[in-house]
Backbone and ligand atoms as CSV (ligand in chain L), in Angstrom:
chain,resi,resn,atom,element,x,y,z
A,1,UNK,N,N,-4.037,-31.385,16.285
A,1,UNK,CA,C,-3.349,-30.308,17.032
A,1,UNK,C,C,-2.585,-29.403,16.055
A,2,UNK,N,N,-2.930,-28.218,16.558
A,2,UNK,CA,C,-1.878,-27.187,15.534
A,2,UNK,C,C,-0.425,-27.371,15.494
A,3,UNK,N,N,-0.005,-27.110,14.351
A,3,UNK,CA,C,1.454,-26.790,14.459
A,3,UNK,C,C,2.036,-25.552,14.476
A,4,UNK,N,N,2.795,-25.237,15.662
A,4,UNK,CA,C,3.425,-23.753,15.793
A,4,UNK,C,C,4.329,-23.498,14.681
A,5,UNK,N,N,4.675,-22.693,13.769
A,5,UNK,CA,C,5.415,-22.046,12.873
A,5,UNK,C,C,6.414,-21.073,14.268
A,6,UNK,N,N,7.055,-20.946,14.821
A,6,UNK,CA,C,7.990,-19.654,15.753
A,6,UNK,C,C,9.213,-19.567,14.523
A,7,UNK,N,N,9.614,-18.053,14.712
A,7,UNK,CA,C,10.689,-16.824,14.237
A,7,UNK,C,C,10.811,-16.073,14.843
A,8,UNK,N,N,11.857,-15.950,15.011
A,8,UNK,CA,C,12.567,-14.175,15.989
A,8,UNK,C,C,13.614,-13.651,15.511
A,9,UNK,N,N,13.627,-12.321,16.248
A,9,UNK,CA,C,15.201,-11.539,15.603
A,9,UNK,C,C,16.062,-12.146,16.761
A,10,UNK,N,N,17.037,-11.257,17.198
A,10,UNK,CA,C,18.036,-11.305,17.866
A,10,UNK,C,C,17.760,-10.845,19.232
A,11,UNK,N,N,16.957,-9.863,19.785
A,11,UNK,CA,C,15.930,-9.556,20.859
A,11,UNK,C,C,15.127,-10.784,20.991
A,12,UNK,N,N,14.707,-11.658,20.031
A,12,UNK,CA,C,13.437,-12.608,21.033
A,12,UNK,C,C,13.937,-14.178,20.692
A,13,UNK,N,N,15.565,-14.415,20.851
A,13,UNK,CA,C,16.101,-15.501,21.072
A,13,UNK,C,C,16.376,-15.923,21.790
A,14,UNK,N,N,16.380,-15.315,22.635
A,14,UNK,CA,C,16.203,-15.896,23.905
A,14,UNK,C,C,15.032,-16.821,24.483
A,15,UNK,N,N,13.826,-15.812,24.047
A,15,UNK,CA,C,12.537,-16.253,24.238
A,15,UNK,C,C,12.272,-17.892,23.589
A,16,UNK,N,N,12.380,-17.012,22.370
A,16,UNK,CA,C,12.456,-18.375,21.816
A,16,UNK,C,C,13.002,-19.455,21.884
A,17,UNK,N,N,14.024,-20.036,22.169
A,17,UNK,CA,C,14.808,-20.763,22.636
A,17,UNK,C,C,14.114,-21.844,24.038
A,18,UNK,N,N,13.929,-21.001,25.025
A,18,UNK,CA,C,12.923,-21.155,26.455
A,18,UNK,C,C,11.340,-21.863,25.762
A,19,UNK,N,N,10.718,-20.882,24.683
A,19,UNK,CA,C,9.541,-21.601,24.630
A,19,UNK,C,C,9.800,-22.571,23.670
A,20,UNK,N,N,10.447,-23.316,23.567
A,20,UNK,CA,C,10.582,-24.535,22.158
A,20,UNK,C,C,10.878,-25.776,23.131
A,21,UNK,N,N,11.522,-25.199,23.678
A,21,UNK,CA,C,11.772,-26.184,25.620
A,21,UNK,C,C,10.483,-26.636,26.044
A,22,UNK,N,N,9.959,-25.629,26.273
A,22,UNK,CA,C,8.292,-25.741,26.948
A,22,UNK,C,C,7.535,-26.646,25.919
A,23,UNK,N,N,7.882,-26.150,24.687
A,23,UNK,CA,C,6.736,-26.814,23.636
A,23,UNK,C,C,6.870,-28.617,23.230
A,24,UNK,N,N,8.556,-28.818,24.101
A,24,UNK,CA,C,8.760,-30.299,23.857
A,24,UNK,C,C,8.244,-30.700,24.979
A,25,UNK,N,N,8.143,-29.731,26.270
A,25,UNK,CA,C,7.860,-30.876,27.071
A,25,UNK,C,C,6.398,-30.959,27.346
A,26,UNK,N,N,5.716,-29.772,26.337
A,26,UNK,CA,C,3.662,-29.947,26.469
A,26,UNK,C,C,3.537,-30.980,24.988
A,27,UNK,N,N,4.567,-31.659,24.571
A,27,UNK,CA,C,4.342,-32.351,23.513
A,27,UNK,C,C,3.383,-31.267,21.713
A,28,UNK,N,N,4.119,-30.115,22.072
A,28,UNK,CA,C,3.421,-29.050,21.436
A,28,UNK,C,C,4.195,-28.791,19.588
A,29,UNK,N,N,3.786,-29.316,18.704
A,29,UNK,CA,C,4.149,-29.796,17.792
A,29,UNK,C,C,5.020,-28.030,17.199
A,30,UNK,N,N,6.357,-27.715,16.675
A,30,UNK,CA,C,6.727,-26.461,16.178
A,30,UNK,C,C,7.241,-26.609,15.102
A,31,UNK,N,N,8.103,-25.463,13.887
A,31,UNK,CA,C,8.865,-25.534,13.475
A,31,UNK,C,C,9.448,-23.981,13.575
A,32,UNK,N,N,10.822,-24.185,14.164
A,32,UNK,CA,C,11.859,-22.960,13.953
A,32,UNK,C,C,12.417,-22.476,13.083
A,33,UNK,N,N,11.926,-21.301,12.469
A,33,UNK,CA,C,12.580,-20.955,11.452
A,33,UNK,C,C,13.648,-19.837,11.494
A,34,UNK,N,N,14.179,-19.812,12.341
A,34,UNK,CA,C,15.401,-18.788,12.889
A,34,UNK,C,C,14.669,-17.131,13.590
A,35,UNK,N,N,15.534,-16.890,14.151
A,35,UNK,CA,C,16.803,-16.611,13.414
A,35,UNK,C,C,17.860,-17.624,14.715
A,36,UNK,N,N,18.754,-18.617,14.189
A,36,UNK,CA,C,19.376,-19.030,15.277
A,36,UNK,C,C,20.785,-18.294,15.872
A,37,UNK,N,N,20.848,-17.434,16.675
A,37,UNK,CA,C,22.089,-17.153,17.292
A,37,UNK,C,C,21.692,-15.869,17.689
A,38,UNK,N,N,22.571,-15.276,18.433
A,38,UNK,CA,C,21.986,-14.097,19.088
A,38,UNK,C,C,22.855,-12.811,18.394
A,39,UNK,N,N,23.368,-13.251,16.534
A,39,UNK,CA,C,23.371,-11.983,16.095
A,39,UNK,C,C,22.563,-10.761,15.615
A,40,UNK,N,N,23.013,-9.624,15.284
A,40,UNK,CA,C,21.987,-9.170,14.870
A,40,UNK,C,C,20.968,-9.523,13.633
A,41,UNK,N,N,19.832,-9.402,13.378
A,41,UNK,CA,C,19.434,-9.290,12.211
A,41,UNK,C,C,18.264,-8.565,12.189
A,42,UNK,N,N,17.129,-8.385,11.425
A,42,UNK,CA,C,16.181,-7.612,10.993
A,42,UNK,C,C,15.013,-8.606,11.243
A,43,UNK,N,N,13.924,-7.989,11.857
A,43,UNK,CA,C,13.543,-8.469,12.400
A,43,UNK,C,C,12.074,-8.960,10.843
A,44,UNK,N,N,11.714,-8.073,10.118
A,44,UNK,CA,C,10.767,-8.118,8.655
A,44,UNK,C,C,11.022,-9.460,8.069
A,45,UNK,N,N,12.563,-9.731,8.338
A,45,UNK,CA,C,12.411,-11.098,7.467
A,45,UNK,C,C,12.136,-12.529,7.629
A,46,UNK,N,N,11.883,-12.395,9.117
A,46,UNK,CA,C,11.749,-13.408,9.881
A,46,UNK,C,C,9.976,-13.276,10.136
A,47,UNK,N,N,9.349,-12.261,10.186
A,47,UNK,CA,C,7.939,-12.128,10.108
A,47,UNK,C,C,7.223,-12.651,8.873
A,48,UNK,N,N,8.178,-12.064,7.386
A,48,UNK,CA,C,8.043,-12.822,6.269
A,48,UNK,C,C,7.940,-14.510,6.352
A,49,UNK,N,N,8.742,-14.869,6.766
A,49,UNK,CA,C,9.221,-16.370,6.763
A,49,UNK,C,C,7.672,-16.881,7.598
A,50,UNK,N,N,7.584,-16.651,8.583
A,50,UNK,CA,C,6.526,-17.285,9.430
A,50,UNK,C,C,5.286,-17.106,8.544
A,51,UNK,N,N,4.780,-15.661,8.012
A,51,UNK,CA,C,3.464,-15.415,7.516
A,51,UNK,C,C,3.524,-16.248,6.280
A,52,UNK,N,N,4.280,-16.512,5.817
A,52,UNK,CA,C,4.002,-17.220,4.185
A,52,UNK,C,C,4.109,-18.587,4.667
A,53,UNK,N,N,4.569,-19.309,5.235
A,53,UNK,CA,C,4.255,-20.698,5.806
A,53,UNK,C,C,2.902,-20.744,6.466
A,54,UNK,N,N,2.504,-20.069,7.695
A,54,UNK,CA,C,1.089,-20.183,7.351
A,54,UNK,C,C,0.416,-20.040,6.573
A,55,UNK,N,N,0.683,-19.355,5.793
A,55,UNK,CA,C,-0.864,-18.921,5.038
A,55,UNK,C,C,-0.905,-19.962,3.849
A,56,UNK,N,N,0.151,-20.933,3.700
A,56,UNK,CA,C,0.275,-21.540,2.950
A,56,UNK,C,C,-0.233,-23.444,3.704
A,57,UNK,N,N,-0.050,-23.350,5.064
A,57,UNK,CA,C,-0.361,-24.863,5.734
A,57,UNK,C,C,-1.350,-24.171,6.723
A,58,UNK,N,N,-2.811,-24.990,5.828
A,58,UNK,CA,C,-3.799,-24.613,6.670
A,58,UNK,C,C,-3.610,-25.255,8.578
A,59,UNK,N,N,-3.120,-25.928,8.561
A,59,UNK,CA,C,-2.958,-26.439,10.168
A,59,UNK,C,C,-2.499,-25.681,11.194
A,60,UNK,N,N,-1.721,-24.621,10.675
A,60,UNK,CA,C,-0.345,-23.723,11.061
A,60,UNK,C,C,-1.032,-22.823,11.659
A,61,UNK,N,N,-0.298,-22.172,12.877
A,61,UNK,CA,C,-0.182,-20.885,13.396
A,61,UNK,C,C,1.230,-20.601,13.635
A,62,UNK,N,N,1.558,-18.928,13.466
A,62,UNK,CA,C,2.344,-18.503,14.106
A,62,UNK,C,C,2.737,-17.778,15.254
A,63,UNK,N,N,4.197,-18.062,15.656
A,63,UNK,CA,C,4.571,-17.148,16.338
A,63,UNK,C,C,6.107,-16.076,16.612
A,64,UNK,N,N,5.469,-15.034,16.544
A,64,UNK,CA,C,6.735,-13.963,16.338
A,64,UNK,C,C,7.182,-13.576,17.549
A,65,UNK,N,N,8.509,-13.237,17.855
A,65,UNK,CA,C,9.155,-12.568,18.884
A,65,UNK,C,C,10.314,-11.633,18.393
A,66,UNK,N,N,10.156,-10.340,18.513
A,66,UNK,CA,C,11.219,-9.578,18.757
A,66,UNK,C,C,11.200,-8.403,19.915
A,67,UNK,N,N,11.802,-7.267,20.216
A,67,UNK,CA,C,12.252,-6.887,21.327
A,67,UNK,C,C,10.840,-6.818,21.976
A,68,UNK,N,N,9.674,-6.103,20.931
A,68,UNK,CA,C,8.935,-5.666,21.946
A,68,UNK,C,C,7.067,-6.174,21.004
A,69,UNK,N,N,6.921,-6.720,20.106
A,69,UNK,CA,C,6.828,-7.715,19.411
A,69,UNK,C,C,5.975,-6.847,18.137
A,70,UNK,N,N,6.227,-5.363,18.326
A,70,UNK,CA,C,5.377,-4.672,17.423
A,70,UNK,C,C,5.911,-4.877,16.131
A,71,UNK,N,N,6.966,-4.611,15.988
A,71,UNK,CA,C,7.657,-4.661,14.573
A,71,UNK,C,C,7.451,-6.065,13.948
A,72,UNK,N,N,7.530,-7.228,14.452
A,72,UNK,CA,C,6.707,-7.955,14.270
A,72,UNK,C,C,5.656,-8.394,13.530
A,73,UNK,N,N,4.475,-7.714,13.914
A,73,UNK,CA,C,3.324,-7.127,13.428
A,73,UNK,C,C,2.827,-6.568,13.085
A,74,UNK,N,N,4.109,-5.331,12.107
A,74,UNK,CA,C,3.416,-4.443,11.683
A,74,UNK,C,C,3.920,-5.399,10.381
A,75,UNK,N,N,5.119,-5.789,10.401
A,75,UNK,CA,C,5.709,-6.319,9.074
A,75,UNK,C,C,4.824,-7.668,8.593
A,76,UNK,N,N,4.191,-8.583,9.746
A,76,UNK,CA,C,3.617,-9.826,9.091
A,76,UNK,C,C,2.148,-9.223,8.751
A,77,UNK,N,N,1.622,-8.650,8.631
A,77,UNK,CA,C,0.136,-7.975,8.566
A,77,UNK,C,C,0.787,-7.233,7.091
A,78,UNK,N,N,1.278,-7.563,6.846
A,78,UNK,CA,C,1.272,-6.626,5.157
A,78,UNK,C,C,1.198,-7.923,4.275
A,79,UNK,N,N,1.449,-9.262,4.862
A,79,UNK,CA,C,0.877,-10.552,3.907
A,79,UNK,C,C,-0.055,-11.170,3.932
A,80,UNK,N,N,-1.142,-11.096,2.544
A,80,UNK,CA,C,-2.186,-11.181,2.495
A,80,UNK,C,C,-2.792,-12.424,3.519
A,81,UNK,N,N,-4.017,-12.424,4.165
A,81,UNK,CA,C,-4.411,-13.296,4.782
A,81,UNK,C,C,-3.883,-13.855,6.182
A,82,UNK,N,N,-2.861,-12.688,6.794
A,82,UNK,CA,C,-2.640,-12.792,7.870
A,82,UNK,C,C,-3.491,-12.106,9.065
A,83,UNK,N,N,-3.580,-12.558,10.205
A,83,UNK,CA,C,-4.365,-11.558,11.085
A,83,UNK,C,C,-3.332,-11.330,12.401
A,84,UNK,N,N,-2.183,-10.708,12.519
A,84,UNK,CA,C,-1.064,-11.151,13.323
A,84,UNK,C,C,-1.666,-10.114,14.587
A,85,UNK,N,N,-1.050,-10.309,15.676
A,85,UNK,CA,C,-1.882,-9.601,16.788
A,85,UNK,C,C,-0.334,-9.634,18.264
A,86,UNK,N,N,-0.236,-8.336,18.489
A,86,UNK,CA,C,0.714,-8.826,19.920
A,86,UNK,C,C,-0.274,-8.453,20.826
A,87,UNK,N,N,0.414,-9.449,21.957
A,87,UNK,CA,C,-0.794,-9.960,22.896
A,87,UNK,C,C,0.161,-9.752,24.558
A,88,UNK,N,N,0.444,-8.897,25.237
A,88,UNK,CA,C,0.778,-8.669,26.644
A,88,UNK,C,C,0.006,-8.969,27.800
A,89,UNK,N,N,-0.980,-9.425,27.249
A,89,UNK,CA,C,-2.266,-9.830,28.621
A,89,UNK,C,C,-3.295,-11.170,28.125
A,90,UNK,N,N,-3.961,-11.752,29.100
A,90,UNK,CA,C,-4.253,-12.566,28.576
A,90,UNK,C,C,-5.993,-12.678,27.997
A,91,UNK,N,N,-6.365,-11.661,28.317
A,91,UNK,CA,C,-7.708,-11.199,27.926
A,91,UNK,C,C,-7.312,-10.792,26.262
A,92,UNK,N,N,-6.623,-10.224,25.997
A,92,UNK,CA,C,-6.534,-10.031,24.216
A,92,UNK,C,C,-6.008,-11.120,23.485
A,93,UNK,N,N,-5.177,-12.024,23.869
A,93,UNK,CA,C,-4.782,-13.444,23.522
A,93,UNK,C,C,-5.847,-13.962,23.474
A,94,UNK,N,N,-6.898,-14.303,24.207
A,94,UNK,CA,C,-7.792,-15.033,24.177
A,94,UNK,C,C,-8.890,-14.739,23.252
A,95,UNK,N,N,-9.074,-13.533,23.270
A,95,UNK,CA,C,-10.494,-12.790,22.055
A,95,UNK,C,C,-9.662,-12.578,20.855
A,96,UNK,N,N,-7.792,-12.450,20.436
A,96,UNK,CA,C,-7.971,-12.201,19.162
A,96,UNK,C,C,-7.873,-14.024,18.506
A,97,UNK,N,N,-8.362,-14.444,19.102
A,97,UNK,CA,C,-8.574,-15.983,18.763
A,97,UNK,C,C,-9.948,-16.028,18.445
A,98,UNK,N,N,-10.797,-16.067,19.717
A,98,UNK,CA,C,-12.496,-15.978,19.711
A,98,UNK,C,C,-12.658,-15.363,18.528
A,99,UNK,N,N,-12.753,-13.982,18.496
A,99,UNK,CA,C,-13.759,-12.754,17.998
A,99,UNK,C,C,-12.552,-12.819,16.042
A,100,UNK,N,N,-11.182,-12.883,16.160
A,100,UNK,CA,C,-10.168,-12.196,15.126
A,100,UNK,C,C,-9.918,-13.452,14.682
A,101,UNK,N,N,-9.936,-14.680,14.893
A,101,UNK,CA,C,-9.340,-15.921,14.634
A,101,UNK,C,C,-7.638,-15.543,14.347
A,102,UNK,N,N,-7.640,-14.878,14.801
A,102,UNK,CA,C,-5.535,-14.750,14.549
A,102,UNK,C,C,-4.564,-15.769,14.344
A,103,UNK,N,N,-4.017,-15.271,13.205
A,103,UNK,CA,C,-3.314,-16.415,13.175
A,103,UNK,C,C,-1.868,-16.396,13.732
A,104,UNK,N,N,-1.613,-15.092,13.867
A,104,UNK,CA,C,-0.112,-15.292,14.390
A,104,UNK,C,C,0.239,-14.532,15.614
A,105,UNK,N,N,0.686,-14.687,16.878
A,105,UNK,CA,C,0.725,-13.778,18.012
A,105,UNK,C,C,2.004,-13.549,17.996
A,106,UNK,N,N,2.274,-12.211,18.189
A,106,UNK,CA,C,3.840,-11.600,18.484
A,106,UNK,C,C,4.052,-11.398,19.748
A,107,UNK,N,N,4.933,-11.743,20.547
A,107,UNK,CA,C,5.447,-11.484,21.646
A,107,UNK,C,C,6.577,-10.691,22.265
A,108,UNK,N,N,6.852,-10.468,23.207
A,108,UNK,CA,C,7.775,-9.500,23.316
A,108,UNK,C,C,8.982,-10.117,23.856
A,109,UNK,N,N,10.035,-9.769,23.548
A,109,UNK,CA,C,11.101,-10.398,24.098
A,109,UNK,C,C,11.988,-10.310,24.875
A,110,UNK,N,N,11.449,-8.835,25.233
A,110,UNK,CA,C,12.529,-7.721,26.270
A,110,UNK,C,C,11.810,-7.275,28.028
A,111,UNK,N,N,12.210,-7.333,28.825
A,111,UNK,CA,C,11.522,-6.699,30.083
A,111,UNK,C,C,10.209,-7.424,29.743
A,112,UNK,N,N,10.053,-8.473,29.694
A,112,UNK,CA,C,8.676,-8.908,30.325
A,112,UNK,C,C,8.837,-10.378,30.979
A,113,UNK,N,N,7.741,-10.726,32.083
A,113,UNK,CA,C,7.742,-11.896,32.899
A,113,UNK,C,C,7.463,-12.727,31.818
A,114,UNK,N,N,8.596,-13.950,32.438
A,114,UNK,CA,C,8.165,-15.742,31.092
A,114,UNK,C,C,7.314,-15.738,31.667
A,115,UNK,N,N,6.843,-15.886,32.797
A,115,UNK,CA,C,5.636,-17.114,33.409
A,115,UNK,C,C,4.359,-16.147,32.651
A,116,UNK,N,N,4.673,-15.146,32.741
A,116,UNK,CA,C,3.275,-14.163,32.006
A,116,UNK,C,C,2.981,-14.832,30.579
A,117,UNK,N,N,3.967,-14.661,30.072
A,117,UNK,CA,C,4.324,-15.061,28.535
A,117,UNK,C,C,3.725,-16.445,28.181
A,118,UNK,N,N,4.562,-17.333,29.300
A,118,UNK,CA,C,3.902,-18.429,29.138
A,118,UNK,C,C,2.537,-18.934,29.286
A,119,UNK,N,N,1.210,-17.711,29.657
A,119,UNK,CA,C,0.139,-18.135,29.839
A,119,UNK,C,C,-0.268,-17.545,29.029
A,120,UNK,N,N,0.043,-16.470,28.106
A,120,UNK,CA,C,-0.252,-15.954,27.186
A,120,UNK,C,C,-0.169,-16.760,25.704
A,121,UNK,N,N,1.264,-17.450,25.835
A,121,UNK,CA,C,0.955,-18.822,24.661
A,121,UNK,C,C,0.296,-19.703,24.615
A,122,UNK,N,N,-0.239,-19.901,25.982
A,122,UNK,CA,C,-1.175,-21.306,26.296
A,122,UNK,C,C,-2.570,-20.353,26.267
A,123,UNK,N,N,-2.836,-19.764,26.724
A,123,UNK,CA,C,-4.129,-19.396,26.160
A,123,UNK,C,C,-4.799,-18.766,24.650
A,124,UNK,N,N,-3.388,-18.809,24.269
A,124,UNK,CA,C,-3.820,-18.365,22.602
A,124,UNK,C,C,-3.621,-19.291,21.452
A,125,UNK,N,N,-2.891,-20.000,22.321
A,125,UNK,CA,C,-3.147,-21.850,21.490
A,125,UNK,C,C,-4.151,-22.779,21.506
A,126,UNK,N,N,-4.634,-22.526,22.988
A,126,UNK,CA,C,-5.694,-22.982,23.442
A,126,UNK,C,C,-7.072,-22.435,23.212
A,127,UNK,N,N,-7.442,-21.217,22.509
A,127,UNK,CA,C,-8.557,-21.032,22.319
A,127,UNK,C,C,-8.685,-20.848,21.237
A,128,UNK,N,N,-10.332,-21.296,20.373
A,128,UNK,CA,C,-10.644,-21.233,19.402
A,128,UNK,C,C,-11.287,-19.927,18.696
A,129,UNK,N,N,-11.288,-20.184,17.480
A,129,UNK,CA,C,-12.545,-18.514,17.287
A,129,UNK,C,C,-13.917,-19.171,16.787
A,130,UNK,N,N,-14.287,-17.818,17.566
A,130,UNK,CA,C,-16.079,-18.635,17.764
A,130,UNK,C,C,-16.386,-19.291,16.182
A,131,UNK,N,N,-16.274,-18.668,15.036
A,131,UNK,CA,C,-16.530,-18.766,13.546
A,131,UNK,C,C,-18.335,-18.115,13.641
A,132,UNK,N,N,-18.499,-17.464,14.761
A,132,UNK,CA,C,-19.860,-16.381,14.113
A,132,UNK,C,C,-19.846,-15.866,13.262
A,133,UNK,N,N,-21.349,-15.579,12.401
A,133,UNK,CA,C,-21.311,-15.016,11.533
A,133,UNK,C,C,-20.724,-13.674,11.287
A,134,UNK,N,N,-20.977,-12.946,12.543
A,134,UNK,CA,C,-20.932,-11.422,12.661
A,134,UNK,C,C,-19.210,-11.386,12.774
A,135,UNK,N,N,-18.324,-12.309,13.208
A,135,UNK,CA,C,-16.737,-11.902,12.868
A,135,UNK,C,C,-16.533,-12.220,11.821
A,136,UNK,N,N,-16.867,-13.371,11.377
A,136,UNK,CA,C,-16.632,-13.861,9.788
A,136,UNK,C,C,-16.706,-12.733,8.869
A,137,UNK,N,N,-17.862,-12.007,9.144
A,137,UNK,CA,C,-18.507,-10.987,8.148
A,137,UNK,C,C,-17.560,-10.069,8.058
A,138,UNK,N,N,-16.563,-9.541,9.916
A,138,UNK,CA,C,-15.862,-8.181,9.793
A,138,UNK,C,C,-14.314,-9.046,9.288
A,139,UNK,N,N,-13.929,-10.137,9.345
A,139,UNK,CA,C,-12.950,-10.768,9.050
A,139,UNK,C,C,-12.762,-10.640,7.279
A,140,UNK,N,N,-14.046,-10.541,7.115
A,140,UNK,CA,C,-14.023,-10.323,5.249
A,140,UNK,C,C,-13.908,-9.281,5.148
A,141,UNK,N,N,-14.554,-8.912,5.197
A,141,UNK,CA,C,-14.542,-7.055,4.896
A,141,UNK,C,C,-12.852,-6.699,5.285
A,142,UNK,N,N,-12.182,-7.285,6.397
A,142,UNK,CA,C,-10.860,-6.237,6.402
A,142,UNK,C,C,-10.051,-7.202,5.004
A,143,UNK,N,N,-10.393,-8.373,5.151
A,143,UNK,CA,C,-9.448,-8.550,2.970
A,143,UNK,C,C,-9.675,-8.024,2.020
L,1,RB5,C1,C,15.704,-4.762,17.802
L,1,RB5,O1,O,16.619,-4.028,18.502
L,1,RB5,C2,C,14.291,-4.237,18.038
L,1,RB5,O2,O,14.116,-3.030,17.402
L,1,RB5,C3,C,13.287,-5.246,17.529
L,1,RB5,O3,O,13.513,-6.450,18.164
L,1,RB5,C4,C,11.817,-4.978,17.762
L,1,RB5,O4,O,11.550,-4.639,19.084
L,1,RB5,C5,C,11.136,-4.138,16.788
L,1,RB5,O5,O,9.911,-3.923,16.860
């Protein structure tokens, strides 16, 4: 079973907090790497923190939360060998797994439904990527 890597700013501590709850009680293996408290901070350095632990423990996925989970993902996608992806529905959660093998989903942390959220983590934990040739091929080409 994978191990979740989760980080957030100060916008998705909340979130976070709620899904680490959930993840003890699906027996869902994590590690938190802050930010803990609901001061402010920046949200780049906490995207840092998550992308270099994966890319470093092949077992690992991540997951990011800040207000709205873009910043997020624009900042963990600048470290090599990441494929970070925010995911508001559950049809793109599910294919940037299939088709992108993603490794890290950003979420949003502001004005959106948990129960949404929460099927959006379970289906992007839960699905695999196909490993076809034809994504493999576009998966190289974007390194
Ligand atoms: C913080 O206020 C907010 O800008 C941040 O959480 C995030 O939404 C950035 O993309």
């Amino acid at each position: 079973m994978v191990k979740i890597i989760i980080g957030s700013d100060h916008a998705g501590f909340n979130l976070k907090e709620k899904l680490k709850k959930y993840f003890d009680k699906k027996k869902i293996r994590y590690e938190d790497v802050g930010t803990y408290s609901l001061e402010r901070v920046d949200y780049p350095y906490y995207a840092k923190k998550v992308a270099r632990k994966i890319i470093k423990n092949r077992n690992t996925r991540g997951i990011l939360i800040c207000g709205t989970g873009t910043g997020m993902v624009i900042a963990a996608n600048k470290i090599k060998g990441v494929r970070a992806v925010v995911a508001y529905d559950l049809y793109s959660a599910k294919m940037s797994r299939m088709d992108n093998d993603a490794n890290i989903l950003a979420l949003r942390g502001r004005y959106f439904s948990y129960k949404k959220t929460q099927q959006i983590v379970n289906m992007w934990i839960n699905s695999k990527f196909t490993g076809k040739s034809i994504h493999r091929k576009r998966i190289k080409s974007i390194e």
